[in-house]
Structure formats: C-alpha cells, structure tokens
C-alpha positions as CSV (number, residue, x, y, z in Angstrom):
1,X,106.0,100.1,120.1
2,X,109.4,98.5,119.8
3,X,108.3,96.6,116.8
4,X,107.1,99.6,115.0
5,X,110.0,101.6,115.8
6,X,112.8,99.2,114.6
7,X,110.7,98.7,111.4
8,X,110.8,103.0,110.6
9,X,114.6,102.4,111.9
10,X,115.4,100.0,109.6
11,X,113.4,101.5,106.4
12,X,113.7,105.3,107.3
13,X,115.1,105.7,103.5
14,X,112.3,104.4,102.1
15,X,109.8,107.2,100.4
16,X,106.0,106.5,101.3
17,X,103.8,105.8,98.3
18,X,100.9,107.4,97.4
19,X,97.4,106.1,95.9
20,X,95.8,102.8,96.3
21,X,97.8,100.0,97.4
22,X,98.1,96.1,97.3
23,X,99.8,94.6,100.0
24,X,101.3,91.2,100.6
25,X,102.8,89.7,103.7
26,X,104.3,86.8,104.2
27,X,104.9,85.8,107.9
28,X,107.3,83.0,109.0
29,X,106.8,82.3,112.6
30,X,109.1,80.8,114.7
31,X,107.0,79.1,117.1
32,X,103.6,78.0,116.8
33,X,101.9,80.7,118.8
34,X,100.2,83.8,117.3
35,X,97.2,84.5,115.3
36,X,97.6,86.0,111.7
37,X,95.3,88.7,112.1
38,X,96.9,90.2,115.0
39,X,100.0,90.1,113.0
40,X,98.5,91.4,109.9
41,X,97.4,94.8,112.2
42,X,100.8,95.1,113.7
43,X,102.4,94.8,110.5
44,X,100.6,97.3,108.6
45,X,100.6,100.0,112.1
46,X,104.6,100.0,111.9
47,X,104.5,100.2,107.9
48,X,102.0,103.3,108.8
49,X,103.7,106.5,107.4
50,X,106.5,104.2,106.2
51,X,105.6,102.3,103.5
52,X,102.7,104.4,102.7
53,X,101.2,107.5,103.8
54,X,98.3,105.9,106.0
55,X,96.5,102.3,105.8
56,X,93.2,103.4,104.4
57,X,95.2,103.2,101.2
58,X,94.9,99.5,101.4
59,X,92.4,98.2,99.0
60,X,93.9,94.5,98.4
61,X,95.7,92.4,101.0
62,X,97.0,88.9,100.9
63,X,98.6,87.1,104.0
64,X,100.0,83.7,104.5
65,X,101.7,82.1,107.5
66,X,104.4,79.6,107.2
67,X,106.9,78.1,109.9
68,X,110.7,78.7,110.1
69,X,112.1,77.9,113.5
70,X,114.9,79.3,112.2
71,X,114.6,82.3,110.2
72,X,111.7,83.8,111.5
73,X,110.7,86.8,109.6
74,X,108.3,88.8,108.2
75,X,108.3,89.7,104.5
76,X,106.1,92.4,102.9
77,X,105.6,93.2,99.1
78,X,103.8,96.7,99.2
79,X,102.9,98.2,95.2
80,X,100.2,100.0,93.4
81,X,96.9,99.0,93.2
C-alpha cells in the first residue's frame, strides 16, 4: 500500500494512456532478496490507473533484474503497443 501510494504521489501529473500497451521494467535491487515476478505484480498494481487506465491493457512486457547496492530503483518505460 505504501509502495503504491508514493508511486501515484510522485506521478499524480502524469495522464493515463489509453489502448494496448508495452511495458518495460527494469529493477535494480539492492540486496539479493526478492523474486522478479512478485515485483513485476507490485509494479504494474501501483502504475494501475497511473500509467494506464487498468493492466489488462498490457499486451507485451519485458523485465530484467540487475544489482545496485547503491541506487536501488525501479525504472519503467510504459508506450503504445
């Protein structure tokens, strides 16, 4: 909850697209602990209504985890499909 929240927070100007979608995410952990798939459903929840209108607009999506003890971060590239 606290993850989704800071992410509308932090994007609130953002417009929602429409249509399908191709996401990419890019997650750079900073620890080894965490599985990307548990990630991937986090990500695209907080993105929900954000980013785009709902997640059954997702019809391509690419994810890679890399390690950066010290810049963790999550990058997403979200565009039309």
């Amino acid at each position: 909850r606290a993850y989704k929240l800071l992410v509308q927070t932090e994007h609130r100007t953002l417009r929602p697209l429409e249509g399908p979608l191709a996401v990419s995410i890019r997650w750079y952990r900073g620890r080894r602990a965490g599985d990307l798939d548990n990630r991937a459903k986090v990500t695209l929840d907080a993105l929900n209504g954000v980013a785009f209108l709902d997640d059954s607009q997702i019809v391509e999506l690419h994810m890679w985890r890399a390690e950066d003890k010290t810049n963790p971060r999550v990058e997403v590239t979200v565009e039309a499909a």
